[in-house]
N, C-alpha and C positions, 0 to 999 in steps of 0.2 A: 844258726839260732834265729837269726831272722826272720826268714821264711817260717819256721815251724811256730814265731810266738803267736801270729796270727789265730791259727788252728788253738795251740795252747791256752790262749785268751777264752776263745768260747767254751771250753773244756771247764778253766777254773769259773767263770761266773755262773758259769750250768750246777759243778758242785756247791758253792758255796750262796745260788739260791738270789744271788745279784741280776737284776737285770740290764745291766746294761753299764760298760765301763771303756776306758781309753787307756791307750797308754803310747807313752815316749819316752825313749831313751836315747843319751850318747856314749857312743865308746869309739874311741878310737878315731874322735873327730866326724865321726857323721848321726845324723840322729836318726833313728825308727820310729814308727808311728804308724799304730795298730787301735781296732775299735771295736768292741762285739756287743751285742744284743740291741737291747731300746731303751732310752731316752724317756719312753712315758707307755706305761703299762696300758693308760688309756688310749691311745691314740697308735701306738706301734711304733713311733717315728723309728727309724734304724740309728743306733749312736756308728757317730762318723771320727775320726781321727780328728777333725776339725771342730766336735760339739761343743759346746761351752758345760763345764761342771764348777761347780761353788766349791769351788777348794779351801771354803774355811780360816781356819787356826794358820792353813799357810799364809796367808797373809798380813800376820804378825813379821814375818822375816821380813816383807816389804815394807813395812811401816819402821822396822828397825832400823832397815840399811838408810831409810829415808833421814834420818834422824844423825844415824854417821855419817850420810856425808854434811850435813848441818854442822857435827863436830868435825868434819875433818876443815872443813870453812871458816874454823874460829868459833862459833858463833855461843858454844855452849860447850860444856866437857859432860863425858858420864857420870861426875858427882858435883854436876849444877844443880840446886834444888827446886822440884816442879814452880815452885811458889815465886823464883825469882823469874820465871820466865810468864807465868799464870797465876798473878796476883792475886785473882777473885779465889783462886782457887782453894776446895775447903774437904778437909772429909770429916770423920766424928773426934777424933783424936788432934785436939790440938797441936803436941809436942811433932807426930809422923807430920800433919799440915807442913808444917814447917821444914821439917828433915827429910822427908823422902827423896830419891833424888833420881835422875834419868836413869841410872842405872838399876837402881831400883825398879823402875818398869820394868826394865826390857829382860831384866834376869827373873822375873816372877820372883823377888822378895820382898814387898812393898808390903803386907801380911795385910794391905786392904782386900776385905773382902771382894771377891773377885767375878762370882756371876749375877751384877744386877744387869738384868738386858729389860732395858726400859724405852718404851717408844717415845721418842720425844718426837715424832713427827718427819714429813719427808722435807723440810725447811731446810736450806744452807745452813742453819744456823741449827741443826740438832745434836752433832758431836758437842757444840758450845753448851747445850741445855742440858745435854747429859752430863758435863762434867759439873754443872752445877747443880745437878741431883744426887753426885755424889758425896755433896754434905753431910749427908746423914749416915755413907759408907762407916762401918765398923773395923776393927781389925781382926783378921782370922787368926789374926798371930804379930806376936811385935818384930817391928822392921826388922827386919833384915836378918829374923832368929831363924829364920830354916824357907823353905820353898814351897810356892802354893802357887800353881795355875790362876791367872787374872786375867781374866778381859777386861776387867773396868783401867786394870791401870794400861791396857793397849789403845782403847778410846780417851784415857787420857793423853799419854804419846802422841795419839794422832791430832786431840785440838793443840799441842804444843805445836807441831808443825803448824796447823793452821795459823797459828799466831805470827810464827817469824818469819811467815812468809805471805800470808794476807791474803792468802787464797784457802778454798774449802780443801780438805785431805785427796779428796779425789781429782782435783786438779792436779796438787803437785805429785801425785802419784802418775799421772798421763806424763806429766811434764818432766819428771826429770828419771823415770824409769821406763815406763809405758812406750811413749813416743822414742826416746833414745836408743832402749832397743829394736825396735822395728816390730811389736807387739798388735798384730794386729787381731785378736782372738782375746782380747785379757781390758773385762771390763767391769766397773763395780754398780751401776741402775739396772734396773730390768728393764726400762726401757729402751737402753742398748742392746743389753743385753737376748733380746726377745729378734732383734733382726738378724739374730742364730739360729742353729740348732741350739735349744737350751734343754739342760738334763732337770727331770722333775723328779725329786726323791721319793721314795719308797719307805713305809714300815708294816711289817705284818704281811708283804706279800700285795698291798695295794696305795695306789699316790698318797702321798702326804696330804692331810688338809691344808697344809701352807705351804709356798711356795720357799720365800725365804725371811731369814731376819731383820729384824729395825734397821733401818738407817742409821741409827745413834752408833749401832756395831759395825760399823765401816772399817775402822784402823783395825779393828782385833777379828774381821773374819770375812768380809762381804767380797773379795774379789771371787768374779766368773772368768775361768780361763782354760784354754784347751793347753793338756798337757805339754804340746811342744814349746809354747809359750815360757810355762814353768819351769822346762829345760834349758832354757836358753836365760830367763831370770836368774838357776841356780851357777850357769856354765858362766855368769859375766859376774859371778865372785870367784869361780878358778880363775877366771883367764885373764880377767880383769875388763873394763866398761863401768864400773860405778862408782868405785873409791879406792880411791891409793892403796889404805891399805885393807882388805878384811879379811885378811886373818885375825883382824883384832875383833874381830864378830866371833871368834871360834876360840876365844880363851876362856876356860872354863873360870866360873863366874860364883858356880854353888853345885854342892851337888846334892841330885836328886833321893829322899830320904826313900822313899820304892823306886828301885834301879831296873824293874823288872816288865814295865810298862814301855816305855818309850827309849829312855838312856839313861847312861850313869852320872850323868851335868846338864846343866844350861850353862849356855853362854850368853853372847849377847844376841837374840833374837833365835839363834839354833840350837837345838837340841846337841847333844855330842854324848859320842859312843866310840865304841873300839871294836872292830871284828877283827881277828886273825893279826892284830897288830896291826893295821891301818885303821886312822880315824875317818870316822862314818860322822857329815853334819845332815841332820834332816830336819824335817817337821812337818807333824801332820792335821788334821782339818775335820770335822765334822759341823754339819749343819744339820738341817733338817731332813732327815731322810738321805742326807750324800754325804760321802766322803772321801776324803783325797791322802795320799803320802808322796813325800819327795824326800829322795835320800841322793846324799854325793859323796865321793870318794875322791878328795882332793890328789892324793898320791897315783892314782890311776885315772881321774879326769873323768872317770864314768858317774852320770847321772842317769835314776830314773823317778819319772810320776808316773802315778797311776790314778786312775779316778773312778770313783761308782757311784752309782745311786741306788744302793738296799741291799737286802739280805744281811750276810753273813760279813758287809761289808774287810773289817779290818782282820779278821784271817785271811778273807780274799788278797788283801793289798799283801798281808805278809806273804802269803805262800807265793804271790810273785815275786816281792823282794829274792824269797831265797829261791827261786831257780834261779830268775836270773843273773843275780849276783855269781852264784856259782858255777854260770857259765860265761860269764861275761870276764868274773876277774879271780875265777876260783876262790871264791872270801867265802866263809860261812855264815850264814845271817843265824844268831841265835837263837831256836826255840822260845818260845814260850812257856814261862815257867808253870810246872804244872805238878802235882803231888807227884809226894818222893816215893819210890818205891818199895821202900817198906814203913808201915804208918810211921809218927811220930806222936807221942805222947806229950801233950801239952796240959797244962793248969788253966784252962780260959777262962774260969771266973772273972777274973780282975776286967778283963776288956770287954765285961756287959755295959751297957748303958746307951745314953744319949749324944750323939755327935751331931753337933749342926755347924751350919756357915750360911753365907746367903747362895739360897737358891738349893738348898741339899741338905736333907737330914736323914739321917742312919740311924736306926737303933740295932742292937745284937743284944741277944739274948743266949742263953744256952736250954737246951731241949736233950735228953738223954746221952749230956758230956760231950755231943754237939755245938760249937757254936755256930750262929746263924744270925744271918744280917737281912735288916728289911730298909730298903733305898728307897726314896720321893724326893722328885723336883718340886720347888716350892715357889712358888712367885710367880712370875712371866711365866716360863715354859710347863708351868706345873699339868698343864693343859695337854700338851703335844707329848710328855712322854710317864707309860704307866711305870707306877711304882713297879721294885724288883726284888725278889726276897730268893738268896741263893745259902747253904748249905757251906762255912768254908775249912778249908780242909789246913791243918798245920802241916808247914813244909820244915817249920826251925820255931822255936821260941817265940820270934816276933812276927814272921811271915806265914803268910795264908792265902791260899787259892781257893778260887769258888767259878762255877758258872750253870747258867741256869740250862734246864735242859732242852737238848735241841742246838745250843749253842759249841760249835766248835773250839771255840775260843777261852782260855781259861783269863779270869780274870785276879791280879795280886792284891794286895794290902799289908802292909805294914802299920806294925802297931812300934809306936815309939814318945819318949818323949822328949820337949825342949832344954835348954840351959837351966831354967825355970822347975824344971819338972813338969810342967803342965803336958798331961796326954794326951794326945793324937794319933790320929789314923791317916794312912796318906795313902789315898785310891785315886784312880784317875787325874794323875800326876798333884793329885788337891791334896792340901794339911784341911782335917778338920779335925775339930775343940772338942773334946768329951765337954758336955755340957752339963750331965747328969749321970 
């Protein structure tokens, strides 16, 4: 398999329209590391096993584990309340102010609104301004009633580190994961990061206008790191190097109300799944124009990253996942859910209208017994990515697939509601509020 993923690699980023991606894996105690296409449509560089890619959302796991071992040191528990560690600290809701609590970050149920990406500047001091701009944050949903994708509560996470430790998040990041592992490929400035190969993301087939995100988004997404790095990141929670215990990162925490997207839980910091009867912890990364996935198989000790910048990215990363899992440990990586085979008859009236949250609003409509959803980024990013109106197809009562065409990849939603009864839609691992 070795030998042939090389070959393999250029094959899938040829189909799925990527230009240029990495990959590492371990099994069986040695790691692999493979690289195919370019790094920058403009310039041609060759991506190398060694290139630097913005892995994103993975970088949540790093900010978590940073945080246990904080709790494994005494210093705090996962139901300390932000406030007792980050006094200034404020968002709109007086009562969550108060009650939210670390674990609430790190599981995505803190129901604070989750994507303000706000530059506060390349200052030491911008995770600090950001959490102070989060005053005004709203709740997508009240604590702790169901699960919703946040980065604002991972850049809070991260100025709590900063705090009990007095240095900026990308310090203690070098210092007690970076440097301890022997990481020399895995860095969060561009200005480091630039005495690489660095990967420039892709949309439409040509580079991003931006390179990458704010500074202020550091704990919830900014590390640059070549796959094997990441391999060696996920192999020092099997094998141990960072904390006593973490498995206790991998006890399911909430679970996921669309299970059809990523997994069927959070835990603390990882995603968690089940393929074939062995638990699957990963998590995956999207920036600007790139994307990353890391999955592990604690029972078989196999890990792999993959990384890209454009195209068809996350069917690409899938359709790696499932060869090579199915050659590495015979496990089946499961499909992507995609309409049933023979229609289903739904009533969609009820789930027209208005859905928003910060940073995303949906409307669905129905068009001849069709329903149909039209998606915009709103805020910050509303710039970098166009609106997307898709067609979605009922797979059951509550569940619905859609994708736009051209797109490999089918996208879910679930329609449900809370304790409360208040409705929601939960795409892209997000709860968002019918608003109208």
């Amino acid at each position: 398999m070795a030998g042939a993923m090389g070959h393999r690699l250029a094959e899938l980023i040829a189909e799925h329209e990527v230009p240029g991606a990495a990959l590492a894996y371990l099994h069986r105690g040695e790691v692999h590391e493979f690289a195919a296409g370019t790094l920058n449509l403009d310039t041609g560089v060759e991506a190398t096993p060694d290139s630097l890619f913005q892995i994103g959302s993975v970088t949540k796991v790093w900010t978590a584990t940073l945080l246990m071992r904080q709790i494994e040191r005494g210093r705090l528990t996962l139901d300390t309340p932000v406030a007792e560690v980050l006094p200034e600290f404020r968002v709109a809701d007086p009562e969550v102010t108060k009650a939210v609590t670390v674990r609430h970050l790190l599981s995505h149920t803190s129901g604070i609104d989750g994507d303000l990406f706000l530059d506060t500047g390349r200052g030491d001091d911008c995770v600090e301004k950001y959490v102070q701009a989060c005053a005004d944050l709203a709740q997508n949903h009240p604590l702790g009633g169901t699960q919703s994708y946040c980065n604002s509560g991972f850049s809070i996470a991260g100025r709590i580190l900063e705090k009990l430790e007095g240095k900026r998040w990308d310090d203690v990041l070098r210092e007690q994961i970076v440097e301890p592992l022997g990481l020399t490929h895995t860095w969060t400035l561009p200005e480091d990061v630039l005495r690489f190969r660095a990967a420039m993301g892709h949309a439409d087939g040509k580079t991003a206008s931006v390179w990458g995100l704010m500074r202020s988004a550091g704990p919830a997404g900014l590390i640059c790191s070549r796959p094997a790095d990441v391999v060696a990141f996920a192999r020092a929670h099997l094998e141990g190097g960072l904390l006593d215990g973490p498995r206790a990162m991998w006890e399911p925490q909430v679970d996921i109300p669309n299970p059809y997207a990523l997994g069927k839980q959070w835990g603390i910091g990882w995603i968690l799944d089940e393929w074939d009867g062995h638990q699957v912890i990963s998590h995956g990364g999207n920036t600007i124009g790139q994307h990353a996935m890391l999955w592990a198989v604690p029972d078989t000790g196999t890990i792999v990253c993959v990384t890209a910048n454009g195209g068809h990215s996350g069917a690409f990363t899938h359709a790696v996942a499932t060869e090579l899992f199915a050659e590495l440990d015979g496990l089946t990586v499961p499909p992507r859910l995609g309409p049933p085979e023979t229609p289903v008859q739904v009533e969609v009236d009820g789930y027209t209208g208005v859905y928003e949250r910060a940073g995303f609003r949906a409307t669905l409509t129905v068009r001849d017994g069709d329903l149909w959803i039209y998606s915009e980024a709103t805020g910050a990013l509303a710039a970098l990515q166009d609106p997307m109106e898709m067609k979605l197809i009922p797979v059951d009562e509550v569940t619905f697939v859609g994708r736009q065409d051209g797109d490999p990849q089918w996208m879910s939603a679930v329609f449900y509601r809370l304790a409360d009864g208040s409705p929601y839609i939960h795409v892209g691992a997000r709860a968002t509020p019918k608003i109208s």
